[in-house]
C-alpha positions as CSV (number, residue, x, y, z in Angstrom):
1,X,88.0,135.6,90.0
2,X,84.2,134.0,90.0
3,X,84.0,130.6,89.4
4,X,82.8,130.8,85.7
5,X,86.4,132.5,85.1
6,X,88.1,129.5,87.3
7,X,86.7,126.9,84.9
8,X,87.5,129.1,81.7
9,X,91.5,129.7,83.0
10,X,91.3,125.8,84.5
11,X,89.6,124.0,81.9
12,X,88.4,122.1,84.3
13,X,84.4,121.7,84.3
14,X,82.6,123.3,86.8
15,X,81.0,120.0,88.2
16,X,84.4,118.5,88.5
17,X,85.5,121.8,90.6
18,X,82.6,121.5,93.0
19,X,83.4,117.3,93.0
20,X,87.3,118.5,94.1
21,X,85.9,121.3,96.7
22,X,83.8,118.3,98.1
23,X,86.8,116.2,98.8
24,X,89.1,118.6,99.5
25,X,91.7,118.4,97.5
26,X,90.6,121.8,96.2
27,X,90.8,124.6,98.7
28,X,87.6,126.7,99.3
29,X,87.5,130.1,97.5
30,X,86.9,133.0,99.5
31,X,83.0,133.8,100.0
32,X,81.8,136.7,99.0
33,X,78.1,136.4,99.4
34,X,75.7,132.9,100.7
35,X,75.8,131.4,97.1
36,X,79.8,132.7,95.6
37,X,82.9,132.5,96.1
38,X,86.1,134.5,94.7
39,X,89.0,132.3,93.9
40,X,92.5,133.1,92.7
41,X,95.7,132.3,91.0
42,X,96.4,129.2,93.6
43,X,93.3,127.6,92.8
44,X,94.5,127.9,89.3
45,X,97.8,126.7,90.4
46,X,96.2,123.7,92.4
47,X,93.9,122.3,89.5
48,X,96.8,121.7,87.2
49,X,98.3,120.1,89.8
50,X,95.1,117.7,90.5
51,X,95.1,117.4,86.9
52,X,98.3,116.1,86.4
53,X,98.1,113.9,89.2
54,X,95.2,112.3,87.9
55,X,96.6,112.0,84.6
56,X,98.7,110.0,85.9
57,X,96.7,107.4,87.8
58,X,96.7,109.1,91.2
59,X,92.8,108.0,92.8
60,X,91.1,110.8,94.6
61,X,92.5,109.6,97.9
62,X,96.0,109.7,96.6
63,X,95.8,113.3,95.6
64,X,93.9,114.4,98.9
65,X,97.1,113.2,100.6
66,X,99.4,114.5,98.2
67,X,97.2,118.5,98.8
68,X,97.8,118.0,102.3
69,X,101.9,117.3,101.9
70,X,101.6,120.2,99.9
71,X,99.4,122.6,102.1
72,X,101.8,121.4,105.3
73,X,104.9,119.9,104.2
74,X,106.4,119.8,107.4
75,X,110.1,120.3,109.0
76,X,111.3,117.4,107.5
77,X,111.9,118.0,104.0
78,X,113.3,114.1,103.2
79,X,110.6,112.4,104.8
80,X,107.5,114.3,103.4
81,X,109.3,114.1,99.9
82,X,109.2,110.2,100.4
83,X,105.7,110.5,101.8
84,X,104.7,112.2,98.9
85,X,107.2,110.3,96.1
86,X,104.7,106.7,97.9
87,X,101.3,108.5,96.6
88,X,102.6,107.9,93.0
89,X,102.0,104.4,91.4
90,X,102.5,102.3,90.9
91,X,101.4,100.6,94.2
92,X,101.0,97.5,96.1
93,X,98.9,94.7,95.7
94,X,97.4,95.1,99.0
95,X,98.1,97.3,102.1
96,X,101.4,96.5,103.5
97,X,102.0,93.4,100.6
98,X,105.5,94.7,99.2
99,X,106.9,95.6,102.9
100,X,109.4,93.4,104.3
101,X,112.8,93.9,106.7
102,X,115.0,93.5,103.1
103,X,114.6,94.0,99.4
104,X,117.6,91.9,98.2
105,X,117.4,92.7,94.3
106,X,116.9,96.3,95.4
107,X,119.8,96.6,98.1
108,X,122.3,94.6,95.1
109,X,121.6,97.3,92.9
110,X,121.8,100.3,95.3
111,X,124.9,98.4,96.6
112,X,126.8,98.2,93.4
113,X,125.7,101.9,92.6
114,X,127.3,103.3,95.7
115,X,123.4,104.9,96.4
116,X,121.8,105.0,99.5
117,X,119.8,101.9,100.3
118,X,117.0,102.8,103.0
119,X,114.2,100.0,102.8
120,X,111.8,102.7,104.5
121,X,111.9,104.7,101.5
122,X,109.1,103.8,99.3
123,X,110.6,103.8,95.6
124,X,113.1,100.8,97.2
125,X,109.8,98.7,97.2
126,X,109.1,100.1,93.8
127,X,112.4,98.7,92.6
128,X,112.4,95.7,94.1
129,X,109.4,94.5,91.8
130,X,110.6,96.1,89.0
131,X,113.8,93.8,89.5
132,X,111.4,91.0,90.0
133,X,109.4,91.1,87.2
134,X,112.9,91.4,84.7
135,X,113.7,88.4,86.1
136,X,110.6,86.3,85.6
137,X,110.3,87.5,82.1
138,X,114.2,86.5,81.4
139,X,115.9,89.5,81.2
140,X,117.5,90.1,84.4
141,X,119.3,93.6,85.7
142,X,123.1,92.6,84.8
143,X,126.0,94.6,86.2
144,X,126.7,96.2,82.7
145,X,122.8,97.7,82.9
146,X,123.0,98.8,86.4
147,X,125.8,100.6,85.8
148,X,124.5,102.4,82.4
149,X,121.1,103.3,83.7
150,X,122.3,103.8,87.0
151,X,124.9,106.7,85.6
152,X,122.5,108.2,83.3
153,X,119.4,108.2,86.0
154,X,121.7,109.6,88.6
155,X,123.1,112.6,86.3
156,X,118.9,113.1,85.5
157,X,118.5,113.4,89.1
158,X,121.0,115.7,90.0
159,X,119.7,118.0,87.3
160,X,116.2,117.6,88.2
161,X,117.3,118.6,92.2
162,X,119.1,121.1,91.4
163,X,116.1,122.9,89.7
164,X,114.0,122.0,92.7
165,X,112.7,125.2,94.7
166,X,113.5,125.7,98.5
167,X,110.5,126.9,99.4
168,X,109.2,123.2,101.4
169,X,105.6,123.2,100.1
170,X,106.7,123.9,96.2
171,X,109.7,121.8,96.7
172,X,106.6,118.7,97.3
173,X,104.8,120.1,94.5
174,X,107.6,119.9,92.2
175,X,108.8,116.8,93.3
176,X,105.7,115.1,93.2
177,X,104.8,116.7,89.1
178,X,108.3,116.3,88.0
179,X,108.2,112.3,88.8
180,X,104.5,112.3,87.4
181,X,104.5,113.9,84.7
182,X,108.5,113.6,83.2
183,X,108.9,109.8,83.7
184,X,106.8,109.4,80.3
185,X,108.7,111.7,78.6
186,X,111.6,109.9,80.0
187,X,110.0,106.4,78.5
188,X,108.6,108.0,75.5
189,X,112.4,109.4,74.4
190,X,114.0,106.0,75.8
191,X,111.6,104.7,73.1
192,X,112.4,107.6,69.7
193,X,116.4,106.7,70.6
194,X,115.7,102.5,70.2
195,X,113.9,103.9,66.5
196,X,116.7,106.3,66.1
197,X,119.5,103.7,66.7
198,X,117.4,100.8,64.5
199,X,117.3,103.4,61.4
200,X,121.1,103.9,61.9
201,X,121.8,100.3,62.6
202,X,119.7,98.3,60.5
203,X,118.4,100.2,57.4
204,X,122.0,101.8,56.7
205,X,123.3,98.9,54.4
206,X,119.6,98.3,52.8
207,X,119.3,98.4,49.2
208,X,117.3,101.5,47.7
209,X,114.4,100.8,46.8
210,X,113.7,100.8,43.2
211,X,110.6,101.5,41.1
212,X,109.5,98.4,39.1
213,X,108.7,99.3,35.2
């Protein structure tokens, strides 16, 4: 397809295409004369992906790297999928602020779950200041809550890998949209059962409301 039909099937404009050709995290179309270029169903494939990505927050630099896991994922399947899982935010305050030899809150909550703690892994950081700032706001991770979200998140995982495709490079790609793009519709229905529950709870024993005449 020509470019024109690239940004009709992406809806992606055509000066944003040429800005993601620049920094390569769009791959170059095939050329088929000194000014054009034929393109195809992967370049289609790859803008929703960069689209998605930066929906989500992901800088340009993020998703370059995040391209490249998926262009050459590698051997190692676990390591590139951690590689890739780090390009997400949220991130640091600075390079290298959040690393340390232990994350205590994160290894007592792995720990208790029977999970695999592995400080290396980059969502450990992520939960170690997530446990953090529960704490300084007063609403620390008890044993009764790591043990309900840690059972519901776990059966969510196991379902989302056992969709996950064993070809290496769309294994990355899936990994990488399913965390960006389903942990808000993870939040958002968190959110519609608390409204659910209040209606049941609250508003079950509440007068009608009567018309005043």
């Amino acid at each position: 397809m020509r470019v024109s039909e690239l940004v009709e099937r992406s809806g992606v404009p055509l000066a944003t295409i040429k800005y993601y050709l620049r920094e390569g995290v769009l791959m170059p179309g095939e050329s088929t004369s000194a000014t054009q270029s034929r393109y195809g169903d992967q370049h289609v494939q790859r803008l929703a992906l960069i689209k998605a990505l930066a929906g989500a927050g992901l800088p340009i630099h993020k998703i370059r790297a995040v391209a490249a896991l998926v262009d050459e994922p590698g051997d190692d399947l676990y390591t590139t999928l951690g590689r890739a899982i780090a390009m997400l935010p949220p991130y640091p305050d600075g390079e290298g602020a959040d690393r340390g030899p232990d994350y205590p809150r994160a290894r007592r909550v792995l720990e208790r779950l029977g999970q695999v703690y592995d400080p290396e892994f980059p969502a450990v950081a992520q939960l170690e200041r997530a446990l953090k700032a529960v704490e300084e706001v007063g609403i620390p991770m008890t044993d009764e809550r790591i043990d309900a979200y840690g059972r519901h998140i776990m059966g969510i995982a196991r379902m989302e890998l056992g969709l996950m495709p064993t070809d290496s490079a769309a294994a990355v790609e899936y990994a990488v949209l399913g965390t960006a793009v389903y942990e808000p519709v993870i939040a958002a229905m968190r959110r519609v059962a608390y409204q659910d529950l209040a209606t049941r709870i609250f508003l079950q024993d509440m007068p009608e409301t009567r018309e005043e005449h």
